[in-house]
mmCIF file of the N, C-alpha and C atoms, coordinates in Angstrom:
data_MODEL
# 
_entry.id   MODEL 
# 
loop_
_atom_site.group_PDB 
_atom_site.id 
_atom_site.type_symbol 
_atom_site.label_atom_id 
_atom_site.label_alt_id 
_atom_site.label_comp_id 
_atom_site.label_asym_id 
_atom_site.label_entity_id 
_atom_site.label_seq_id 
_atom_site.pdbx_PDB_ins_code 
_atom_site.Cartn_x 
_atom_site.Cartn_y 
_atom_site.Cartn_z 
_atom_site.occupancy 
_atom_site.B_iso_or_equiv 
_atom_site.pdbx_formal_charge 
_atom_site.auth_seq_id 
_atom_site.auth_comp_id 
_atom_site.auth_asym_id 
_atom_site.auth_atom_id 
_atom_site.pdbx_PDB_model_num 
ATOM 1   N N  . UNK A 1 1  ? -74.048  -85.777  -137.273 1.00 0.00 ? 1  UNK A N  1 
ATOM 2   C CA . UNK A 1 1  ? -73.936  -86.261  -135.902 1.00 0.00 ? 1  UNK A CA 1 
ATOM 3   C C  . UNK A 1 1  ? -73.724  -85.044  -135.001 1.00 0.00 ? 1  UNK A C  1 
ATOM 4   N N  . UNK A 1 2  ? -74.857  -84.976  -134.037 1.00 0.00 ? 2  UNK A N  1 
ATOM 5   C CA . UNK A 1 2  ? -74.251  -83.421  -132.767 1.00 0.00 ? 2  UNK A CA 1 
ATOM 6   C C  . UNK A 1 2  ? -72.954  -83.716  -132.152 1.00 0.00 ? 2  UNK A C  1 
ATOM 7   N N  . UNK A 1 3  ? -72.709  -82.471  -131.834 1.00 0.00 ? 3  UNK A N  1 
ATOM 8   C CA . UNK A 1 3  ? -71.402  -82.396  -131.033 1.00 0.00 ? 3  UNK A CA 1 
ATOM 9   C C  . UNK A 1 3  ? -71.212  -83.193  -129.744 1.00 0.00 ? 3  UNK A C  1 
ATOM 10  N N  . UNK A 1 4  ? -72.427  -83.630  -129.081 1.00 0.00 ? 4  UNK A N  1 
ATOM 11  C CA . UNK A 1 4  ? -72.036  -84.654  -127.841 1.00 0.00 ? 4  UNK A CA 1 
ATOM 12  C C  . UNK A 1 4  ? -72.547  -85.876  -127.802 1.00 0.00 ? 4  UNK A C  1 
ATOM 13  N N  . UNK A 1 5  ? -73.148  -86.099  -128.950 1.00 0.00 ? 5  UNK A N  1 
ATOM 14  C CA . UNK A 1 5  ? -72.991  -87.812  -129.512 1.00 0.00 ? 5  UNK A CA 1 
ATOM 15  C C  . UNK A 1 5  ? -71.383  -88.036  -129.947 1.00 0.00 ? 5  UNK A C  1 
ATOM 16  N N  . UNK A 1 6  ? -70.946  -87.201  -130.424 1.00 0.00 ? 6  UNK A N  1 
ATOM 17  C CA . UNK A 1 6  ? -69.652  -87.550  -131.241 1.00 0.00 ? 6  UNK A CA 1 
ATOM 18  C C  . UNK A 1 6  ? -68.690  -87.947  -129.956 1.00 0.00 ? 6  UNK A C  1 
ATOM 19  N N  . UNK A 1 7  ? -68.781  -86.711  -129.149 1.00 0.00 ? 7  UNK A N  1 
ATOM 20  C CA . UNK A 1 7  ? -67.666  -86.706  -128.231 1.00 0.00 ? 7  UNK A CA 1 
ATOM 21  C C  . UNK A 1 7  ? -68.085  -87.829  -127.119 1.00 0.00 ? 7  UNK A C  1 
ATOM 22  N N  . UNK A 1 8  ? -69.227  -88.203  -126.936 1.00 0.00 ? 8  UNK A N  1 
ATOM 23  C CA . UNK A 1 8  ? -69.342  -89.355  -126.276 1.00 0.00 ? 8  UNK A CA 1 
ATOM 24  C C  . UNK A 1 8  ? -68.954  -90.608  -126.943 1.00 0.00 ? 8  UNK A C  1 
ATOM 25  N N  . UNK A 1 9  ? -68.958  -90.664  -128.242 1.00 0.00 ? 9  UNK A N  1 
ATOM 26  C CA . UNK A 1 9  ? -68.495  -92.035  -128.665 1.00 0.00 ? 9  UNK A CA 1 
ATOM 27  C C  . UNK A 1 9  ? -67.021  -91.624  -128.994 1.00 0.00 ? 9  UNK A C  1 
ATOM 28  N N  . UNK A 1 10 ? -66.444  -90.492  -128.769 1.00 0.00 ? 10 UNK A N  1 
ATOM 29  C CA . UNK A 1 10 ? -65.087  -90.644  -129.015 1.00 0.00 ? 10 UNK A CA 1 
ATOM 30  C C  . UNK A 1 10 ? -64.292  -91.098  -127.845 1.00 0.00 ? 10 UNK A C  1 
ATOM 31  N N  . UNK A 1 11 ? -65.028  -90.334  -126.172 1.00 0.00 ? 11 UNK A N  1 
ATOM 32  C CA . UNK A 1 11 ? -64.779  -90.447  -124.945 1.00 0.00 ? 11 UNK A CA 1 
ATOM 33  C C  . UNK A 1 11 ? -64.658  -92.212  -125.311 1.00 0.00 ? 11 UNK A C  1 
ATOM 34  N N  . UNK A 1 12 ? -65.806  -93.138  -125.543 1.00 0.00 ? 12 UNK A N  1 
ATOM 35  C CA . UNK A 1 12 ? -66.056  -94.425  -125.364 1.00 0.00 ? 12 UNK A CA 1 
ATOM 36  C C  . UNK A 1 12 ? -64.767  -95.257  -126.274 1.00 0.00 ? 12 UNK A C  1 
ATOM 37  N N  . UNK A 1 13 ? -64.632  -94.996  -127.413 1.00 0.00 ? 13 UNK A N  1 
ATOM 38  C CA . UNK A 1 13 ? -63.808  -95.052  -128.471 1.00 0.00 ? 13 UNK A CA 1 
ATOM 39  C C  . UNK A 1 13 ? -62.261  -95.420  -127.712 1.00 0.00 ? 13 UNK A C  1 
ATOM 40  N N  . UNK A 1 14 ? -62.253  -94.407  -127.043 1.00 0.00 ? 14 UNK A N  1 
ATOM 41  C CA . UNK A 1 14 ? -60.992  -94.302  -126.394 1.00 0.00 ? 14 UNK A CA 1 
ATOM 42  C C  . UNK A 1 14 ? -60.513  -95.378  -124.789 1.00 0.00 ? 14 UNK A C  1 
ATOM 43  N N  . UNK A 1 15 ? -61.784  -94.904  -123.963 1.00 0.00 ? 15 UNK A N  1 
ATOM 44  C CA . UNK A 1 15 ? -61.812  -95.749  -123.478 1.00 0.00 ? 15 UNK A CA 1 
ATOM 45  C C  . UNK A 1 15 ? -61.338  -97.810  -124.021 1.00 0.00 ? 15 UNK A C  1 
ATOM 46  N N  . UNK A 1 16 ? -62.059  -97.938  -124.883 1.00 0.00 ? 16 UNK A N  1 
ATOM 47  C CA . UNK A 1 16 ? -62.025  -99.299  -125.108 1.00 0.00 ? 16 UNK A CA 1 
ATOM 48  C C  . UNK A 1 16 ? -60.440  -100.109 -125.650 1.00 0.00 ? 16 UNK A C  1 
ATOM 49  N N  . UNK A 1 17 ? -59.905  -98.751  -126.533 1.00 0.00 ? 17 UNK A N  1 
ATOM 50  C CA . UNK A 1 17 ? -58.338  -98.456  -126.448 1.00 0.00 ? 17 UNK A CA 1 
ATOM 51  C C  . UNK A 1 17 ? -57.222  -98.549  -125.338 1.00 0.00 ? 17 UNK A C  1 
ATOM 52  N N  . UNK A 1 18 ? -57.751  -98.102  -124.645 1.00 0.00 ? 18 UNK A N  1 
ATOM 53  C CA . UNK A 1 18 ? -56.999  -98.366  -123.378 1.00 0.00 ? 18 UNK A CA 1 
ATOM 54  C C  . UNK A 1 18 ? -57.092  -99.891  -122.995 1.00 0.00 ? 18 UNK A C  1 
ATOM 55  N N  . UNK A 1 19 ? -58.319  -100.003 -122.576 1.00 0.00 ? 19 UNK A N  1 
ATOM 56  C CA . UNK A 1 19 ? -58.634  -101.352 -122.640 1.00 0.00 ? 19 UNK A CA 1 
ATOM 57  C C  . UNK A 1 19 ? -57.805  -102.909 -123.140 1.00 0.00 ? 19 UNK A C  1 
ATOM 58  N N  . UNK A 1 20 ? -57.902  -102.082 -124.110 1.00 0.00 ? 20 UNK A N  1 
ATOM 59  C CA . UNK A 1 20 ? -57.796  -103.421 -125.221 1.00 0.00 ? 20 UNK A CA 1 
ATOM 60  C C  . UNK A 1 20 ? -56.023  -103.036 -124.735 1.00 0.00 ? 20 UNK A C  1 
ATOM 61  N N  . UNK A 1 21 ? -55.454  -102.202 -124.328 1.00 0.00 ? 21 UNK A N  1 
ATOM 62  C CA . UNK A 1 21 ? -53.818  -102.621 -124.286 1.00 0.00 ? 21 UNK A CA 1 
ATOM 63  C C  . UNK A 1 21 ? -52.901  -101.252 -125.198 1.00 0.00 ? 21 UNK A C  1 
ATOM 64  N N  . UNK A 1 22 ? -53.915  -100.029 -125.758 1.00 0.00 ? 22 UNK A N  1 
ATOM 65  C CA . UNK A 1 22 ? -53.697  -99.407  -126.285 1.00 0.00 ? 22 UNK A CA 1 
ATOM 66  C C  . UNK A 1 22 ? -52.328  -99.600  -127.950 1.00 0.00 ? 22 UNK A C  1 
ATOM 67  N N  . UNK A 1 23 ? -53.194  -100.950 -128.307 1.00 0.00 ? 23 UNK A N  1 
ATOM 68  C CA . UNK A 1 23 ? -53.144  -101.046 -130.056 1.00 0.00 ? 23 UNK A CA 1 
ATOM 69  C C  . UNK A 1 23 ? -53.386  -100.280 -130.537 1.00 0.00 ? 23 UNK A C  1 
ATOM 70  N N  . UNK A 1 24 ? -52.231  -99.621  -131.811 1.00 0.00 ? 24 UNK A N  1 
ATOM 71  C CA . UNK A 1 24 ? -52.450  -98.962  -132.953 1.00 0.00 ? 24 UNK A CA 1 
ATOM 72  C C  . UNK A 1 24 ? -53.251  -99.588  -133.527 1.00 0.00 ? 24 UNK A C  1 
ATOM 73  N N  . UNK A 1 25 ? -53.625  -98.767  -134.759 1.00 0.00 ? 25 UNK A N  1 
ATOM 74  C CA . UNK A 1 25 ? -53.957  -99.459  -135.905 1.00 0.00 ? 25 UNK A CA 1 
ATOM 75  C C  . UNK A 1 25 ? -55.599  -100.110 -136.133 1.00 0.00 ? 25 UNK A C  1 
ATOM 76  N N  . UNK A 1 26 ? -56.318  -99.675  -134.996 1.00 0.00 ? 26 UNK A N  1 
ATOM 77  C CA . UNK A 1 26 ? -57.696  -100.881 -134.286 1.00 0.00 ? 26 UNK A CA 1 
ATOM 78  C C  . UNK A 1 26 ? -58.899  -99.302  -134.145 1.00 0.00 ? 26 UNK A C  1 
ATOM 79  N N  . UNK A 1 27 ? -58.485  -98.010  -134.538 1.00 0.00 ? 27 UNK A N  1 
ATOM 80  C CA . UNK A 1 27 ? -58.990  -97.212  -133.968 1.00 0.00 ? 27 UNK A CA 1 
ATOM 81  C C  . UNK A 1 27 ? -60.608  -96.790  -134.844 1.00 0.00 ? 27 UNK A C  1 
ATOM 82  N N  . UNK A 1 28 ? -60.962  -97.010  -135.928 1.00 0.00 ? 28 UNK A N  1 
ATOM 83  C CA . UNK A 1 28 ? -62.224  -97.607  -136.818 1.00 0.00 ? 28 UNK A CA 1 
ATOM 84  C C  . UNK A 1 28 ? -62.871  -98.445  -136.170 1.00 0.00 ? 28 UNK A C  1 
ATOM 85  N N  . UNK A 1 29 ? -62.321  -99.960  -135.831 1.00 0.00 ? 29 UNK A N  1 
ATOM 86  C CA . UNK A 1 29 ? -62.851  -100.790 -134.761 1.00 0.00 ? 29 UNK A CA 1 
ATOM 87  C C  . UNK A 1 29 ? -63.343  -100.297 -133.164 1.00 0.00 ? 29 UNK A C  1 
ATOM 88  N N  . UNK A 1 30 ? -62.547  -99.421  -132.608 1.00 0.00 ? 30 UNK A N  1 
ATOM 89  C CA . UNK A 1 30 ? -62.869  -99.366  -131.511 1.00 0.00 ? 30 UNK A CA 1 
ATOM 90  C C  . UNK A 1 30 ? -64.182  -98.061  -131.592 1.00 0.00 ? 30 UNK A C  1 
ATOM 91  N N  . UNK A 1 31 ? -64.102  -96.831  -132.600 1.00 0.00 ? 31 UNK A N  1 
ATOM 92  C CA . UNK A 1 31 ? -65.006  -96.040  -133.075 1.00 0.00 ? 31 UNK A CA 1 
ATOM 93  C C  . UNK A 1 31 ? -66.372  -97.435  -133.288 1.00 0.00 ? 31 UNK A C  1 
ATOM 94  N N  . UNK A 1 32 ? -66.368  -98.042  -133.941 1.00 0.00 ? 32 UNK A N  1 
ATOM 95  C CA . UNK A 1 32 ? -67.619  -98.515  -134.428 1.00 0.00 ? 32 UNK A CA 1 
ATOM 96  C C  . UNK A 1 32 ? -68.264  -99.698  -133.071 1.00 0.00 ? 32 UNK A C  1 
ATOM 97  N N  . UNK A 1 33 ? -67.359  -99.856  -132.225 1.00 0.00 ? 33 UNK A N  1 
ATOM 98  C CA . UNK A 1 33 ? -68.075  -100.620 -131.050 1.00 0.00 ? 33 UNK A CA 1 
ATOM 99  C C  . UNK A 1 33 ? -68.228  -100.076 -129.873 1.00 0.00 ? 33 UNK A C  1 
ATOM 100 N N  . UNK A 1 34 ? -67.706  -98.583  -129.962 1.00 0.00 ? 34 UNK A N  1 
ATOM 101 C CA . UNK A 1 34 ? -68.263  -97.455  -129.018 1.00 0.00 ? 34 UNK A CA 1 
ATOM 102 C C  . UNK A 1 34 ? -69.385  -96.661  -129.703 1.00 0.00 ? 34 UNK A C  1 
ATOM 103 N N  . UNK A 1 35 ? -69.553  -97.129  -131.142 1.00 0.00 ? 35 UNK A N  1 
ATOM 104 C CA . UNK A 1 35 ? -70.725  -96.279  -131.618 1.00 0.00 ? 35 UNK A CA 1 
ATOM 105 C C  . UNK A 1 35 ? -72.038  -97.752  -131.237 1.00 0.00 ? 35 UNK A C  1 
ATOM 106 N N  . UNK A 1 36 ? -71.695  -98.647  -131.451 1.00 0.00 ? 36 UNK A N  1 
ATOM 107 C CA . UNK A 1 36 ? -72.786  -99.660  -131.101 1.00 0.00 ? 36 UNK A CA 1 
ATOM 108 C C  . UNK A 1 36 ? -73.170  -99.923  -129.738 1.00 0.00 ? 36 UNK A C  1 
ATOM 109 N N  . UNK A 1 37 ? -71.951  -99.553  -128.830 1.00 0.00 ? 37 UNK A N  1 
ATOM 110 C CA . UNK A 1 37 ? -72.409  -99.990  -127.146 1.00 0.00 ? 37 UNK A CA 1 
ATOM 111 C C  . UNK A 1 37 ? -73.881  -98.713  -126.924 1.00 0.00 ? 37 UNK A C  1 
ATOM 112 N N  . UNK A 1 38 ? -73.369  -97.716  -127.615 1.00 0.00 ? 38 UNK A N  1 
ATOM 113 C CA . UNK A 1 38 ? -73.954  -96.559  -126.851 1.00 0.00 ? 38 UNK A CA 1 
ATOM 114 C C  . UNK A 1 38 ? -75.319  -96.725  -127.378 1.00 0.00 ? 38 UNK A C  1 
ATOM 115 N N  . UNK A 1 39 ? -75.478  -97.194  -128.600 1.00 0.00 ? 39 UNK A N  1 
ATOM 116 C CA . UNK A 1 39 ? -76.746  -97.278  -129.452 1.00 0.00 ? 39 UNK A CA 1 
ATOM 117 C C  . UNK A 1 39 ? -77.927  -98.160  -128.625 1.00 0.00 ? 39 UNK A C  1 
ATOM 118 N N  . UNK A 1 40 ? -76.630  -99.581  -127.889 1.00 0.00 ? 40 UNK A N  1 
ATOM 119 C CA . UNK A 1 40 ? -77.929  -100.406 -127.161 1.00 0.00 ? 40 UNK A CA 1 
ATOM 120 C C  . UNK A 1 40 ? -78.151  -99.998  -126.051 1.00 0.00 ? 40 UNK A C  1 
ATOM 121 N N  . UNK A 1 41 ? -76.919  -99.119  -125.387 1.00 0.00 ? 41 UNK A N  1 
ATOM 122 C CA . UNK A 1 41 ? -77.502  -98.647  -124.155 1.00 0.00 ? 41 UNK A CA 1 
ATOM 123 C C  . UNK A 1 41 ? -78.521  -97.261  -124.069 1.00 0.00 ? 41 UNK A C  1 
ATOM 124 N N  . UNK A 1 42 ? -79.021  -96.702  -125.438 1.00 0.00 ? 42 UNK A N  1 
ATOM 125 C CA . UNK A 1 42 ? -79.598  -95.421  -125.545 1.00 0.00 ? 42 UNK A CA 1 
ATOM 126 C C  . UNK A 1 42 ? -81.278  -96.501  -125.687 1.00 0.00 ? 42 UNK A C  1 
ATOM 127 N N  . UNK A 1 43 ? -81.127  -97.668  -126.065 1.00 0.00 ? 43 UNK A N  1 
ATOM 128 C CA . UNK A 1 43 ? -82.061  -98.792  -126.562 1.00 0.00 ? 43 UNK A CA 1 
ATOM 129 C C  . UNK A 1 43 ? -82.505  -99.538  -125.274 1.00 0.00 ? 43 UNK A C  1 
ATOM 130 N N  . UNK A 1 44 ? -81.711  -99.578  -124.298 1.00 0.00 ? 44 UNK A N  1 
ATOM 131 C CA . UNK A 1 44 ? -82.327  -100.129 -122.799 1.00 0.00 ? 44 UNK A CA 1 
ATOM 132 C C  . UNK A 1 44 ? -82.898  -99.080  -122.254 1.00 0.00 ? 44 UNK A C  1 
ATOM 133 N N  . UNK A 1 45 ? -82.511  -97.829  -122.294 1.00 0.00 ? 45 UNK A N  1 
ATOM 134 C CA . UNK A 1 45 ? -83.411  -96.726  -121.833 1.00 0.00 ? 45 UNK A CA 1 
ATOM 135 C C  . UNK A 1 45 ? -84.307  -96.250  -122.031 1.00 0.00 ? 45 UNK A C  1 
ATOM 136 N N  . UNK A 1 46 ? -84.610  -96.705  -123.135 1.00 0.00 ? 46 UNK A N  1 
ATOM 137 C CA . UNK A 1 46 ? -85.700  -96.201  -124.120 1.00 0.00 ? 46 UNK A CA 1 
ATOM 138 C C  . UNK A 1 46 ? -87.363  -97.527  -123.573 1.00 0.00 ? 46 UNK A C  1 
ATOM 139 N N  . UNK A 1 47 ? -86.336  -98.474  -123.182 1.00 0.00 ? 47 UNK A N  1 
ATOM 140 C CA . UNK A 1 47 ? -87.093  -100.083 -123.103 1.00 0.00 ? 47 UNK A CA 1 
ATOM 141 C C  . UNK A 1 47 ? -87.871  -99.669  -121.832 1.00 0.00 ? 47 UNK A C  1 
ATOM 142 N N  . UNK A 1 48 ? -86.604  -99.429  -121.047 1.00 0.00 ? 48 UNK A N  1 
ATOM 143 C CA . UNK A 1 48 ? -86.741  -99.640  -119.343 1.00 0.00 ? 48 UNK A CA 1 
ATOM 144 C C  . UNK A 1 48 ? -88.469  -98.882  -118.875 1.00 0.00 ? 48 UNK A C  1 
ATOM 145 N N  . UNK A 1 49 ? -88.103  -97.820  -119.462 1.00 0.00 ? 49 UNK A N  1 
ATOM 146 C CA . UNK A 1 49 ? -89.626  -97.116  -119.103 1.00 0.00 ? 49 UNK A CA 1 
ATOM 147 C C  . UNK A 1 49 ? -91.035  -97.331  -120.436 1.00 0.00 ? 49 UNK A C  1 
ATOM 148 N N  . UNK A 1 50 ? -90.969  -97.954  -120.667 1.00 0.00 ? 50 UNK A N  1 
ATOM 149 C CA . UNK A 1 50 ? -92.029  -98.794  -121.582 1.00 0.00 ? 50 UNK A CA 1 
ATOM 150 C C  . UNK A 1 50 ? -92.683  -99.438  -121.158 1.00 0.00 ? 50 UNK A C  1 
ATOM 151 N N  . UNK A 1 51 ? -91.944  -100.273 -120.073 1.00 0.00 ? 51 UNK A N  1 
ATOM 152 C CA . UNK A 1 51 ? -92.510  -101.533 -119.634 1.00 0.00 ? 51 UNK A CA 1 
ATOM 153 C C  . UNK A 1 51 ? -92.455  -101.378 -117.531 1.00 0.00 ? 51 UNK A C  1 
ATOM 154 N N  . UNK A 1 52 ? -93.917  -101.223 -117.313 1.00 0.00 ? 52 UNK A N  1 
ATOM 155 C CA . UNK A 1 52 ? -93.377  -101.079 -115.644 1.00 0.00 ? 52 UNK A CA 1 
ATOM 156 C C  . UNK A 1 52 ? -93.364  -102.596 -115.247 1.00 0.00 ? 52 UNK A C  1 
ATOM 157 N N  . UNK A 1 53 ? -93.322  -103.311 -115.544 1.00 0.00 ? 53 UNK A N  1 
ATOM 158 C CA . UNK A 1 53 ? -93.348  -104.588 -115.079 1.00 0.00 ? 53 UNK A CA 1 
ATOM 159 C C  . UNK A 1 53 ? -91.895  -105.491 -115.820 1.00 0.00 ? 53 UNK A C  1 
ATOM 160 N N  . UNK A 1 54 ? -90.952  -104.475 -116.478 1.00 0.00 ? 54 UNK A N  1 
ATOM 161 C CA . UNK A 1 54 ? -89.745  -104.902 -116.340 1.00 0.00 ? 54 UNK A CA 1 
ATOM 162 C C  . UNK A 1 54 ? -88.848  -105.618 -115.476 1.00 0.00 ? 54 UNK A C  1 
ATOM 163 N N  . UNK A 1 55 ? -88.761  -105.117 -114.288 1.00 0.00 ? 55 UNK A N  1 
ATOM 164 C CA . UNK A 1 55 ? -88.282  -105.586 -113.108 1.00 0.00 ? 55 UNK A CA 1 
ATOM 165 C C  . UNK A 1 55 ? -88.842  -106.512 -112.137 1.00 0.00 ? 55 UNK A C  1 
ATOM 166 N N  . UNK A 1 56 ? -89.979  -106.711 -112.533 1.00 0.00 ? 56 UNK A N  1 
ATOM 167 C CA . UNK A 1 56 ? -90.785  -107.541 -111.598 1.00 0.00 ? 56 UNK A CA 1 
ATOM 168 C C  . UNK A 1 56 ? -91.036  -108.884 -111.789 1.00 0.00 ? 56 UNK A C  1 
ATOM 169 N N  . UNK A 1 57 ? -90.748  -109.560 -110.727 1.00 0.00 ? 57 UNK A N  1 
ATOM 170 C CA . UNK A 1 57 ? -89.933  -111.275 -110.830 1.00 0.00 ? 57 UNK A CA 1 
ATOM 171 C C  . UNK A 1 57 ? -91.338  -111.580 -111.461 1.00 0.00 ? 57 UNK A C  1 
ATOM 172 N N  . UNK A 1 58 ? -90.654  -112.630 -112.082 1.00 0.00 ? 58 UNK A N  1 
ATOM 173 C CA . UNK A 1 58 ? -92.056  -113.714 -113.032 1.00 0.00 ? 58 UNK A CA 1 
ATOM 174 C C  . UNK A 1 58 ? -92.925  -114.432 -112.074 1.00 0.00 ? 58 UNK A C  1 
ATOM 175 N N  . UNK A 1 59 ? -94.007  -114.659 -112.760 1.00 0.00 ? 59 UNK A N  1 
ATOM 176 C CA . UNK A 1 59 ? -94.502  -116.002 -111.661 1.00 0.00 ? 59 UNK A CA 1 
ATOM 177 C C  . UNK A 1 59 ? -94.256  -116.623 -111.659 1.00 0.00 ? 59 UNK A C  1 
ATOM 178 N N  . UNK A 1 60 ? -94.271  -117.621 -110.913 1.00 0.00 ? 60 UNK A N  1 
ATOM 179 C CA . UNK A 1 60 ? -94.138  -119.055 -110.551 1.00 0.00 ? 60 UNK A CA 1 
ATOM 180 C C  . UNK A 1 60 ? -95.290  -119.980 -110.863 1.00 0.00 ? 60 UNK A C  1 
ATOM 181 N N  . UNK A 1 61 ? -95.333  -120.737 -111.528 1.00 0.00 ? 61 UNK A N  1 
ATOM 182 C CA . UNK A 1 61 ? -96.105  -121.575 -112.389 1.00 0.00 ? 61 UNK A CA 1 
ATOM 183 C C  . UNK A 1 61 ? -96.577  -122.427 -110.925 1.00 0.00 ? 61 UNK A C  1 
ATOM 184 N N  . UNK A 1 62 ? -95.645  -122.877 -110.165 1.00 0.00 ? 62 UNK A N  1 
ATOM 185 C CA . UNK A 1 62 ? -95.657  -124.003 -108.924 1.00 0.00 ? 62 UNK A CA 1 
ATOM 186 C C  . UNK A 1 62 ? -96.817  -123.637 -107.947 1.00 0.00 ? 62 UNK A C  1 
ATOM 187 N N  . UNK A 1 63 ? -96.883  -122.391 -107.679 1.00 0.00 ? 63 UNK A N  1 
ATOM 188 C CA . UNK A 1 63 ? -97.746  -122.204 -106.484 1.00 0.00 ? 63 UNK A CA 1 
ATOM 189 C C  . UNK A 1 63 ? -99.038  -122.560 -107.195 1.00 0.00 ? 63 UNK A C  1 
ATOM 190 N N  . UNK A 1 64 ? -99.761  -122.469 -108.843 1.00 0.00 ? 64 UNK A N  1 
ATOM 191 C CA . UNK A 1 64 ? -100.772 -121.898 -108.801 1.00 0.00 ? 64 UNK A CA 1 
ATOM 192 C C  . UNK A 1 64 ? -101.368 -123.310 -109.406 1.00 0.00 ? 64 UNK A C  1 
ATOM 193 N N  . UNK A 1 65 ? -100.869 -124.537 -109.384 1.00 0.00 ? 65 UNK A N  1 
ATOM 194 C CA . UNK A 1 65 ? -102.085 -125.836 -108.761 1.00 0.00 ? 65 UNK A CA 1 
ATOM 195 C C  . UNK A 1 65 ? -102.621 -126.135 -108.358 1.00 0.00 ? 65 UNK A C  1 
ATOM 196 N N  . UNK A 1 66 ? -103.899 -126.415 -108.132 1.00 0.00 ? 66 UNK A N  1 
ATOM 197 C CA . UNK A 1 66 ? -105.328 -126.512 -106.982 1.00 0.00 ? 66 UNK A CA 1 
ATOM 198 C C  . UNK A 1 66 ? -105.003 -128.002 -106.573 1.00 0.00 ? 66 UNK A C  1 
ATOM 199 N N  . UNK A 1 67 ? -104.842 -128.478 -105.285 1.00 0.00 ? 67 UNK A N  1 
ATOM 200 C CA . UNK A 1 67 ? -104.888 -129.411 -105.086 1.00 0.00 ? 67 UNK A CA 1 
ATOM 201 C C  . UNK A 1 67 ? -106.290 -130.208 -104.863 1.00 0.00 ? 67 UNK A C  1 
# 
């Protein structure tokens, strides 16, 4: 693991510690759901520019009936 993956999921790690009320004992748990937040948010970024029509409202089924 590089040196600023680590320290970003330790930064996150910690964060969520606080969070949570700063519980002992939870710090494996909070490592492994600061290693998963970051994974889906490295996974929306990866998405976001894949697709240019991400953001762009759906159609509307309603308008497109021929009367």
């Amino acid at each position: 693991m590089d040196q600023d993956r680590e320290e970003r999921i330790r930064a996150r790690a910690y964060e969520i510690w606080e969070r949570e009320g700063r519980q002992e004992g939870s710090h494996l748990a909070h490592w492994e759901q600061a290693e998963q937040e970051l994974r889906d948010e490295e996974a929306g970024e990866g998405q976001q520019g894949d697709d240019s029509t991400a953001d762009a409202p759906a159609k509307s089924r309603r308008g497109s009936v021929k009367a």
